[in-house]
One Martini backbone bead per residue (centre of mass of N, CA, C, O) as a GRO file, in nm:
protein
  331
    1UNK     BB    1   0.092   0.043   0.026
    2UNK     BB    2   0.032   0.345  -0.087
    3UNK     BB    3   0.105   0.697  -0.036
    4UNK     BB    4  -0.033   1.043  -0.038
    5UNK     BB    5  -0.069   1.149   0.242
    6UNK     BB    6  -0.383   1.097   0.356
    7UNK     BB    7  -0.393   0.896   0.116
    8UNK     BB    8  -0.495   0.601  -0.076
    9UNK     BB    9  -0.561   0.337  -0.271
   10UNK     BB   10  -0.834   0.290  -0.077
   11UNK     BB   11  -0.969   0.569  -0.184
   12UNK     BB   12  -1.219   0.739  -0.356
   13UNK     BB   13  -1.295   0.885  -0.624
   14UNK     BB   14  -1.410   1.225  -0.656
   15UNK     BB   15  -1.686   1.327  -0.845
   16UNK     BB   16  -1.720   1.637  -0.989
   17UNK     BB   17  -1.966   1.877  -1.023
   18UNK     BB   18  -1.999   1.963  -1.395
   19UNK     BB   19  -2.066   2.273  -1.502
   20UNK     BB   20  -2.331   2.234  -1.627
   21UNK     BB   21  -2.577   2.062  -1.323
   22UNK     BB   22  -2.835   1.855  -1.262
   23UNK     BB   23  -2.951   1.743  -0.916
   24UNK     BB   24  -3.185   1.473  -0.843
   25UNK     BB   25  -2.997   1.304  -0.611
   26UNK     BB   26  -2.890   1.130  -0.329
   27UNK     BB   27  -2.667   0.938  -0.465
   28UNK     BB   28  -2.430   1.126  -0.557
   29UNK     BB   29  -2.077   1.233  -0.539
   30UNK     BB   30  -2.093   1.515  -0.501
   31UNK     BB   31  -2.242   1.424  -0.215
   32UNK     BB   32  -2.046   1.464   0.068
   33UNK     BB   33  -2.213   1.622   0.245
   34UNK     BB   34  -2.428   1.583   0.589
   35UNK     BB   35  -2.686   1.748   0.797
   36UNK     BB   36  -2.947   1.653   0.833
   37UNK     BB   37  -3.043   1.454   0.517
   38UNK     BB   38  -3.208   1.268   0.377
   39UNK     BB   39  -3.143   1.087   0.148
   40UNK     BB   40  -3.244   1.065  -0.211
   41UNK     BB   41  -3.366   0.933  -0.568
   42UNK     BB   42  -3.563   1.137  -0.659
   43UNK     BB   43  -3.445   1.300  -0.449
   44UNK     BB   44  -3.192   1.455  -0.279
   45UNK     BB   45  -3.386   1.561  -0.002
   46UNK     BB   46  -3.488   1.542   0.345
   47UNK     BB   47  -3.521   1.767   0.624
   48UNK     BB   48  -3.549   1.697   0.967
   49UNK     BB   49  -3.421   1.956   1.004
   50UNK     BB   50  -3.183   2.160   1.028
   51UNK     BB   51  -2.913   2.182   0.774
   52UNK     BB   52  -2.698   2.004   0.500
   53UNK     BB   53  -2.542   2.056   0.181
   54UNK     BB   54  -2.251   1.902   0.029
   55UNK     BB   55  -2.089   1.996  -0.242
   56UNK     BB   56  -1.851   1.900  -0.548
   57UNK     BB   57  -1.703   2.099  -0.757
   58UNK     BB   58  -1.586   2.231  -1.086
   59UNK     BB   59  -1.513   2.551  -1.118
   60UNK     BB   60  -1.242   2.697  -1.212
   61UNK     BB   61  -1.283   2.981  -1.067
   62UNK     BB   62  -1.611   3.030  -1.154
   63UNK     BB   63  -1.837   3.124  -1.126
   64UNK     BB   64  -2.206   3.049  -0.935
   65UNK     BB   65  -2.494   2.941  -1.003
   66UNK     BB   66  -2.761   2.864  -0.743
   67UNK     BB   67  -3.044   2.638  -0.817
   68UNK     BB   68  -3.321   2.564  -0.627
   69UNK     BB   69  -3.552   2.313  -0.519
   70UNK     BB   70  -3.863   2.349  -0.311
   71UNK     BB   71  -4.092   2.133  -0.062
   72UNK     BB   72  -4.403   2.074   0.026
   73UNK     BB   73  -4.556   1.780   0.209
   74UNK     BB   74  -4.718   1.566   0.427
   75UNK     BB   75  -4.413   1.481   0.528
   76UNK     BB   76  -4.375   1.813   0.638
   77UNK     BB   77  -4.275   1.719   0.964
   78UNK     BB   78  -4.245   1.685   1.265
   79UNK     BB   79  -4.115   1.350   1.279
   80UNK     BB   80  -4.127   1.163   1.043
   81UNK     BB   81  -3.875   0.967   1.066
   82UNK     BB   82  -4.066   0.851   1.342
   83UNK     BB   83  -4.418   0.834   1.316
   84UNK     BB   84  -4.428   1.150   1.503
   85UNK     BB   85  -4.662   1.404   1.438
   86UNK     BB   86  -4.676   1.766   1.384
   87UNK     BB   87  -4.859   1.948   1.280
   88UNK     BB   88  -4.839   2.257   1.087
   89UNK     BB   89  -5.006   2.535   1.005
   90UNK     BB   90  -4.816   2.723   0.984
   91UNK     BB   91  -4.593   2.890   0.852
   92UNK     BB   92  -4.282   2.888   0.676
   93UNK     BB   93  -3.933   3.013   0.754
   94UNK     BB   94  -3.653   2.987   0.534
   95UNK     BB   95  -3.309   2.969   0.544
   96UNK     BB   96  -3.046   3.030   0.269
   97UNK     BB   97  -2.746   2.904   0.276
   98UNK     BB   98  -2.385   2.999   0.158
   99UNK     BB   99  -2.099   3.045   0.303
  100UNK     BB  100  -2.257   3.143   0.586
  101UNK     BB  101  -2.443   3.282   0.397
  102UNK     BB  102  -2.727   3.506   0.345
  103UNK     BB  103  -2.942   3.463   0.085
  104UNK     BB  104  -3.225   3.353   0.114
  105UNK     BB  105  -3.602   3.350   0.161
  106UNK     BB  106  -3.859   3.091   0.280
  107UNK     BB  107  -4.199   3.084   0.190
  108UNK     BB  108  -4.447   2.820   0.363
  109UNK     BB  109  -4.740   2.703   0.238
  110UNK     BB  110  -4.873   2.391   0.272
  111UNK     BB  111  -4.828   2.091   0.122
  112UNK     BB  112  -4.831   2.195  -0.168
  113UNK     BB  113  -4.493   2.368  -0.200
  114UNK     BB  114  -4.329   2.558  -0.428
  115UNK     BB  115  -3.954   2.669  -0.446
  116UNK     BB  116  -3.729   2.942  -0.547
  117UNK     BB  117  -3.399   2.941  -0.543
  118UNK     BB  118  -3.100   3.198  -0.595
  119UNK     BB  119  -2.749   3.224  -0.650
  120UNK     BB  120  -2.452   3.378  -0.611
  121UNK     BB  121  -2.067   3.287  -0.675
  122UNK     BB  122  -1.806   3.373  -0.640
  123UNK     BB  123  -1.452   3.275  -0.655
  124UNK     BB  124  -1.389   3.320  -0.377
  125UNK     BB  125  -1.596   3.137  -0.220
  126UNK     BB  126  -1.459   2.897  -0.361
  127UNK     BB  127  -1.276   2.692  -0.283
  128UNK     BB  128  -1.069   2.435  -0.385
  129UNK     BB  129  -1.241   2.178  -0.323
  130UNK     BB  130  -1.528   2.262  -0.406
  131UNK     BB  131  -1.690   2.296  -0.134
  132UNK     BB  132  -2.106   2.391  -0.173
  133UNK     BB  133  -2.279   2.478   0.111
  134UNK     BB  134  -2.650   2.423   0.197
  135UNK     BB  135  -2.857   2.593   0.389
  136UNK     BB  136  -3.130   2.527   0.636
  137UNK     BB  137  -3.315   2.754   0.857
  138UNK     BB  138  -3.448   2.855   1.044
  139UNK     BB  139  -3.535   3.149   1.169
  140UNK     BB  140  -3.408   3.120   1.489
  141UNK     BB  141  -3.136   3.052   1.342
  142UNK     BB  142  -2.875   3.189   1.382
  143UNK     BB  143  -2.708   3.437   1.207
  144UNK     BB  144  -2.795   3.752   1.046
  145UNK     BB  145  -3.063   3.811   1.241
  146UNK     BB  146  -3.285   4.004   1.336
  147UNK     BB  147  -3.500   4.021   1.625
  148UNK     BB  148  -3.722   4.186   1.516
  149UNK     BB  149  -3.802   4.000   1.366
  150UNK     BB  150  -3.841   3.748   1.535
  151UNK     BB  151  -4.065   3.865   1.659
  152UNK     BB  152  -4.268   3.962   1.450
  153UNK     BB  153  -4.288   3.628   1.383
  154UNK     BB  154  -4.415   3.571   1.616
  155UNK     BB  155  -4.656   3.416   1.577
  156UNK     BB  156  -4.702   3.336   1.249
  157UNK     BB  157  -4.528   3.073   1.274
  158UNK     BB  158  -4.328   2.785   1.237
  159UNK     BB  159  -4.184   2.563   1.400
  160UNK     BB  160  -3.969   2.394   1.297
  161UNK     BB  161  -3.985   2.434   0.943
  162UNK     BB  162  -3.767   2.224   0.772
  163UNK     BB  163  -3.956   1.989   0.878
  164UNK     BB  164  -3.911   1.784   0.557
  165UNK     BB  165  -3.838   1.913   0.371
  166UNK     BB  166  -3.764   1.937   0.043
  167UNK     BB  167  -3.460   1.874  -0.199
  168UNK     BB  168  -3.497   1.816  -0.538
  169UNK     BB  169  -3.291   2.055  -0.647
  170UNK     BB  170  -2.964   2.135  -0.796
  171UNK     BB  171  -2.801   2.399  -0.953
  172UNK     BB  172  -2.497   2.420  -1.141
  173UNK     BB  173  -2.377   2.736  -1.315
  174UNK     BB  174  -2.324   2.978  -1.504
  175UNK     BB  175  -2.353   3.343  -1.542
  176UNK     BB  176  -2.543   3.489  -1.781
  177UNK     BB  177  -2.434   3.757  -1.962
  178UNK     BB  178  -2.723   3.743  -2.014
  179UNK     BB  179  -3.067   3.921  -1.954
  180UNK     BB  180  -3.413   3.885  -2.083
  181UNK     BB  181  -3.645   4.102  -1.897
  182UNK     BB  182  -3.861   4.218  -1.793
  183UNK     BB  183  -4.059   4.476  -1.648
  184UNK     BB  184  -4.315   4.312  -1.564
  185UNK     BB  185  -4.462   4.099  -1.356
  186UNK     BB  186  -4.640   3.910  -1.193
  187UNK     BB  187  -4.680   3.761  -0.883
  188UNK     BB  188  -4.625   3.433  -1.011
  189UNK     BB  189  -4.324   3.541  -1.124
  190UNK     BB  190  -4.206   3.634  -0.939
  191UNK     BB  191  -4.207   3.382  -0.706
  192UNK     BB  192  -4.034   3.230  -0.979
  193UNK     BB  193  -3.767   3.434  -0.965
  194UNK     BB  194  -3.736   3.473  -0.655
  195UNK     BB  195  -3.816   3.782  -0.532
  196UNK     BB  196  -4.077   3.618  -0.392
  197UNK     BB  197  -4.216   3.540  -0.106
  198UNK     BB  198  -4.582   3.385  -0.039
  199UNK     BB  199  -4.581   3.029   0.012
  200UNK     BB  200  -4.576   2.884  -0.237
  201UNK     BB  201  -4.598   2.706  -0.517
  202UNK     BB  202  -4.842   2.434  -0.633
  203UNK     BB  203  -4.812   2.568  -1.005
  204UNK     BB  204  -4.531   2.674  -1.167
  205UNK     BB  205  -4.750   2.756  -1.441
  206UNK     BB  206  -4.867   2.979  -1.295
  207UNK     BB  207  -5.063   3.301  -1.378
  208UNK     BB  208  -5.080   3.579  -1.195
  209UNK     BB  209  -5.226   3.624  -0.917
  210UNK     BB  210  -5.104   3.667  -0.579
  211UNK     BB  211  -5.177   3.495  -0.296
  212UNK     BB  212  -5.137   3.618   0.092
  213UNK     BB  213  -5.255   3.441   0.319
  214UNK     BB  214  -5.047   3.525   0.551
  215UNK     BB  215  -4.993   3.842   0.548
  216UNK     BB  216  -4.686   3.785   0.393
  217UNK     BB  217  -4.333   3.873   0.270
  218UNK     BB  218  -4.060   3.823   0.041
  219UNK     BB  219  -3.781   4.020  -0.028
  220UNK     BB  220  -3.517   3.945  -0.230
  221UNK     BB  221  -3.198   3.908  -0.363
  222UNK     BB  222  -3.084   3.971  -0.635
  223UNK     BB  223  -2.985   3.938  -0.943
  224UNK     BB  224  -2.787   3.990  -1.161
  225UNK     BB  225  -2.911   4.133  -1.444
  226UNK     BB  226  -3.187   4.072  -1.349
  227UNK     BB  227  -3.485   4.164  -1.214
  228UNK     BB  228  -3.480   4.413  -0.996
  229UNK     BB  229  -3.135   4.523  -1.001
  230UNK     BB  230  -3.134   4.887  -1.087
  231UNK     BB  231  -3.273   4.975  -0.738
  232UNK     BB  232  -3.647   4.962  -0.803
  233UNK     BB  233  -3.924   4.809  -0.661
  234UNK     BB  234  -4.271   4.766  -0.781
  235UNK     BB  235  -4.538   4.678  -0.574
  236UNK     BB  236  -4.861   4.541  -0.662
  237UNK     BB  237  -5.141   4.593  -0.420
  238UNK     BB  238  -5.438   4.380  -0.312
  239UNK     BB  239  -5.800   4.252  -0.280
  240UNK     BB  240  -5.950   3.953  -0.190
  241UNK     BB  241  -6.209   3.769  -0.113
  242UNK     BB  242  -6.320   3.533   0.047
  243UNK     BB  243  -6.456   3.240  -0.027
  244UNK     BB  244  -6.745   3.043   0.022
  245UNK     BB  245  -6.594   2.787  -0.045
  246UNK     BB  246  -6.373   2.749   0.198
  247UNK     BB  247  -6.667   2.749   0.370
  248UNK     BB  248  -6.857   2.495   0.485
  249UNK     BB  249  -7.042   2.610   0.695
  250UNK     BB  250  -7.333   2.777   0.670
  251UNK     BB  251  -7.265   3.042   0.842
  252UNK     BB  252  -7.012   3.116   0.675
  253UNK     BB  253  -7.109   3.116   0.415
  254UNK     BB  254  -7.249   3.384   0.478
  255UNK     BB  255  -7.059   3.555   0.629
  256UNK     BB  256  -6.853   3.538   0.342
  257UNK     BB  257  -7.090   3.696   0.157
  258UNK     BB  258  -7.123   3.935   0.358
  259UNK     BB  259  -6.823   4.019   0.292
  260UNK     BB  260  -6.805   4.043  -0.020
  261UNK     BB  261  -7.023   4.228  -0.042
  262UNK     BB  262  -6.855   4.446   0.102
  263UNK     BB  263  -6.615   4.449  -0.079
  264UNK     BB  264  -6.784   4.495  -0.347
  265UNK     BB  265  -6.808   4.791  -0.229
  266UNK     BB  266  -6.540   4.920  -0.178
  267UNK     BB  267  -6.466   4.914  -0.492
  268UNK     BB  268  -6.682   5.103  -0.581
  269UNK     BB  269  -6.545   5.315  -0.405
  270UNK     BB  270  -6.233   5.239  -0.368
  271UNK     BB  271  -6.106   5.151  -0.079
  272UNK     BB  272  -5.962   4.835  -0.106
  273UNK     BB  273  -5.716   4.897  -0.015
  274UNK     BB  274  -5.444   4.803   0.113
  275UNK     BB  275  -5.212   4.793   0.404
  276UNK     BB  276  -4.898   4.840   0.540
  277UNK     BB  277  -4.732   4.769   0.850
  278UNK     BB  278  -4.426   4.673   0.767
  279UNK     BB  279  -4.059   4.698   0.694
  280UNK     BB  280  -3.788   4.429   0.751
  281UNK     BB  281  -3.475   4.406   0.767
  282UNK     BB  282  -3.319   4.069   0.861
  283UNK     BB  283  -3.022   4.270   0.922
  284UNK     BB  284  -3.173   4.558   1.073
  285UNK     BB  285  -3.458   4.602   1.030
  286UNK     BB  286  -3.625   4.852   1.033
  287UNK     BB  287  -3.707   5.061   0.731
  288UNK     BB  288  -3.977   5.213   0.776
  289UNK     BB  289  -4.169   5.427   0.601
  290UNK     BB  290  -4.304   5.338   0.307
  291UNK     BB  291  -4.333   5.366  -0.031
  292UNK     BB  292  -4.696   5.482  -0.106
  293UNK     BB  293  -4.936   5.435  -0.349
  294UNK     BB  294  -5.310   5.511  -0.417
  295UNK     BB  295  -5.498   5.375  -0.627
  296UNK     BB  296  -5.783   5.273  -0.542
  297UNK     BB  297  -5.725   4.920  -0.481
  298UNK     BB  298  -5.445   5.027  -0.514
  299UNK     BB  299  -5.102   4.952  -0.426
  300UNK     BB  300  -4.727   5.073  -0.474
  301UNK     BB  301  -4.492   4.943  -0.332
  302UNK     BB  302  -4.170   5.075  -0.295
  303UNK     BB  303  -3.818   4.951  -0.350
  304UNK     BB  304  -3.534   4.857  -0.274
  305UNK     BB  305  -3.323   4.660  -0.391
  306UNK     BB  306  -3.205   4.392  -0.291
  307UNK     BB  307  -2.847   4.294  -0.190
  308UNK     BB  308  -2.829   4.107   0.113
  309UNK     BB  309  -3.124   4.124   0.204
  310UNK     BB  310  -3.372   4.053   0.316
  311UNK     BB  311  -3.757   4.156   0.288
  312UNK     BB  312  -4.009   4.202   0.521
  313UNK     BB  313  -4.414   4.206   0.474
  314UNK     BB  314  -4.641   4.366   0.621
  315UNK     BB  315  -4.984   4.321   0.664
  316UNK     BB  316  -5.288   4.436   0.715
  317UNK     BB  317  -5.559   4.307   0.865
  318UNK     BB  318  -5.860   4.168   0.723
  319UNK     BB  319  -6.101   4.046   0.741
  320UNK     BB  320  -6.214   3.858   0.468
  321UNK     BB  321  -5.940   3.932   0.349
  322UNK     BB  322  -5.691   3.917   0.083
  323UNK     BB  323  -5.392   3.959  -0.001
  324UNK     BB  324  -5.225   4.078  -0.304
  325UNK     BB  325  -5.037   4.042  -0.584
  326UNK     BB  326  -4.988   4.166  -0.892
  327UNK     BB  327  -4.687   4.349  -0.951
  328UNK     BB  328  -4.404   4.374  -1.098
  329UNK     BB  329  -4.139   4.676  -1.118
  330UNK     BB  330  -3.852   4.758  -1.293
  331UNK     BB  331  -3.638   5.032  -1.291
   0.00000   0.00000   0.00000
């Protein structure tokens, strides 16, 4: 047995993920390190609470893209490993970092939510070793999150949020020397761009309006050259009366008919413009007062594009009526 350094000849030769590459399966060699992360094989895996997936990738000096999917389904439950589940109906908020740093924030609600994150990574962040380590953690959990949002959200949110969460896909790719994308998106396609989390789409095809049924949002740092990265983004907010069909007792369904009622009186008087109650951004806390401008039933919320730090969303609850994303305008 000859040696080379701590290495033997009875070692296995790991094969790093050559970029473009979409993985699909924990059971590739580039997943060399995992901590809470069940492998799957189908999926990459399920996080049995807060954890880490590390990828051995062969960037060779090139920034990348790294380009996630998960979701929840009716297994994405605290204790699922064990099958003693606590099912938790809150939204949950789950930080995605890598190489130490918050990267994006994703809100997840109901059990078949899907969401992406996407984020760069220059050539100084990635080691020598290739490995691109990419973390899950609860909102409670880690440093880089300030009090004041944790206090916001707290009864808000379920706690161990993480818990079973999928990570169904990773890919990492350079990042395209030019994107070109519209100046203005749907609520649907923000969502999709990873721009706004607001619950995660049951539909990734589905294009319209974002109903905000948590009645609060993530907006996320844009990527380079990407659609709001420009400096100034401004998000078009409605609201729709909750609809009596998903109220089954006869009594809920009047009285839900009779907020519709008054829903669509205030529509025609022009009242019907949803509230913003505050924005936090998730590391300096309150960002002050938004600036909103109020065209009937909508309102304007322009925000400088985040940069480094994702910012929560809260909307003033109104009874019976949901808030919605119409649309986003990069300026």
């Amino acid at each position: 047995m000859s040696t080379t350094g701590p290495a033997t000849e009875l070692d296995q030769v790991v094969l790093p993920a050559i970029p473009p590459v979409h993985l699909l399966s924990g059971q590739v060699p580039a997943l060399q390190v995992t901590d809470r992360l069940h492998r799957g094989s189908q999926i990459v895996g399920r996080f049995e609470t807060s954890g880490l997936a590390g990828f051995k990738v062969a960037a060779q000096g090139r920034p990348l893209r790294v380009s996630l999917s998960l979701s929840a389904d009716e297994r994405s439950v605290s204790g699922w490993h064990t099958g003693r589940t606590d099912v938790a109906a809150p939204p949950r908020l789950l930080q995605i970092r890598s190489q130490g740093r918050l990267r994006q924030c994703v809100l997840l609600r109901g059990k078949k939510a899907h969401a992406r994150v996407a984020f760069d990574l220059s050539p100084e962040e990635i080691p020598d070793d290739g490995l691109i380590c990419i973390e899950a953690l609860d909102i409670t959990e880690g440093d880089g999150v300030c009090d004041e949002l944790r206090q916001a959200v707290s009864g808000r949110v379920g706690a161990d949020g993480v818990a079973g969460v999928r990570l169904d896909k990773v890919v990492f790719e350079e990042p395209p020397a030019v994107d070109y994308d519209p100046d203005t998106l749907d609520g649907s396609r923000c969502e999709l761009y990873s721009l706004i989390s607001g619950g995660g789409l049951a539909n990734l095809n589905r294009q319209g309006v974002r109903l905000l049924r948590s009645g609060m949002f993530v907006v996320n740092p844009v990527l380079k050259d990407r659609f709001g990265s420009s400096g100034r983004i401004t998000l078009r907010l409605g609201t729709r009366a909750e609809p009596a069909s998903v109220i089954p007792a006869t009594w809920r369904r009047v009285n839900s008919e009779v907020r519709w009622l008054r829903h669509a009186t205030r529509k025609l008087l022009h009242t019907a413009a949803p509230s913003v109650e505050r924005v936090i951004d998730f590391r300096d806390g309150d960002a002050g007062r938004p600036e909103v401008t109020v065209h009937g039933n909508v309102i304007d919320l322009t925000l400088p594009s985040p940069a480094t730090s994702p910012l929560l969303v809260i909307m003033t609850p109104c009874p019976g009526v949901v808030p919605t994303l119409e649309s986003g305008t990069a300026h």
